[in-house]
N, C-alpha and C positions, 0 to 999 in steps of 0.2 A: 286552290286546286293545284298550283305550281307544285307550291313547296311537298303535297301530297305524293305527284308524280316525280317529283327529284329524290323524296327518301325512297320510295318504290324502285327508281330507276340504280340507286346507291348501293342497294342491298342484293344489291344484281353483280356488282362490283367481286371481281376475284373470282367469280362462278365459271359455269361453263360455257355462258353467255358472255359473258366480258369479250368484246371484242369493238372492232371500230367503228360501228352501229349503237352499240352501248353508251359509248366516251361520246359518239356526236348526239346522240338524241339528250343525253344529259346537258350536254355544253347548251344543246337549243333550249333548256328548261331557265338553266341558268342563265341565258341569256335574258329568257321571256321573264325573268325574276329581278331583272336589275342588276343582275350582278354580272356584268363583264370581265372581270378578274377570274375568277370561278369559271366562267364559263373557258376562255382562252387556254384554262389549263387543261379542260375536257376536250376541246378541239385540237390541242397539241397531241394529247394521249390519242386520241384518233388518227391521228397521223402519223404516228410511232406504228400503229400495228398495221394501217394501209397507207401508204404516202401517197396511191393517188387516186387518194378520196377529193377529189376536186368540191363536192360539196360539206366538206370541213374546212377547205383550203380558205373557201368561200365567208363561210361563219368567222373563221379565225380573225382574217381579214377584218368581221365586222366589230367582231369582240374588242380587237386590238384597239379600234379606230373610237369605237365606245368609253373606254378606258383611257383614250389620251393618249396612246402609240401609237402617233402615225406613221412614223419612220418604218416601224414593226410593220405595220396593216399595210404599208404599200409594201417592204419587200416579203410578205405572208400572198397578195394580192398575184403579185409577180409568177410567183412561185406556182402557185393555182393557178394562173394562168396556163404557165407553162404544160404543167399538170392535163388540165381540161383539153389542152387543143394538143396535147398526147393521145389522149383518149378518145377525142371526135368530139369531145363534149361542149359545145358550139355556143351553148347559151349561158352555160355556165362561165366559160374564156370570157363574152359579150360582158355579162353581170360584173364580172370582176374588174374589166377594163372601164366600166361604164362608174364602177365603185373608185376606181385608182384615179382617173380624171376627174373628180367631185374632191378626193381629196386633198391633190395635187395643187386644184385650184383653189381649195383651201386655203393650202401653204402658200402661195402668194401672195393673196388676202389676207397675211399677216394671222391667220388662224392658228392654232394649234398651245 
């Protein structure tokens, strides 16, 4: 069903929908498809057309972290933070610091 809704969502791509709704809901396909590289570069294009879409900030963050960039996913994580507690956006700021300290404490534990 993924891959259905990602050539759907592709072919959307360039139109007159293309916008930072478009790039995130795809990035969330891809994500939901295994592929975190793919996805990262949808949530970036998302962010190109609104930068404070706190919930692509969010995703990026997790794509990044998925893929093996943690370095990336905490300062993505950051940045949406920043982002979210611009905007009022309380739970999303929460999710991402709650996402940055799991990773953090990763990196301690020798992870990454």
């Amino acid at each position: 069903m993924t891959t259905a809704i990602i050539a759907n969502l592709e072919k959307m791509l360039g139109g007159p929908r293309d916008g930072a709704l478009l790039r995130y809901s795809l990035g969330n396909e891809w994500l939901k498809a295994g592929n975190p590289a793919q996805a990262a570069d949808c949530f970036r294009a998302a962010i190109e057309r609104d930068a404070k879409y706190s919930a692509a900030w969010k995703l990026l963050g997790r794509a990044l972290a998925e893929n093996g960039e943690i370095e990336a996913a905490l300062a993505a994580f950051a940045q949406g933070i920043n982002v979210a507690e611009a905007r009022g956006d309380v739970q999303a700021a929460k999710e991402m610091s709650v996402f940055s300290r799991r990773l953090r404490k990763k990196l301690g534990e020798g992870g990454s």
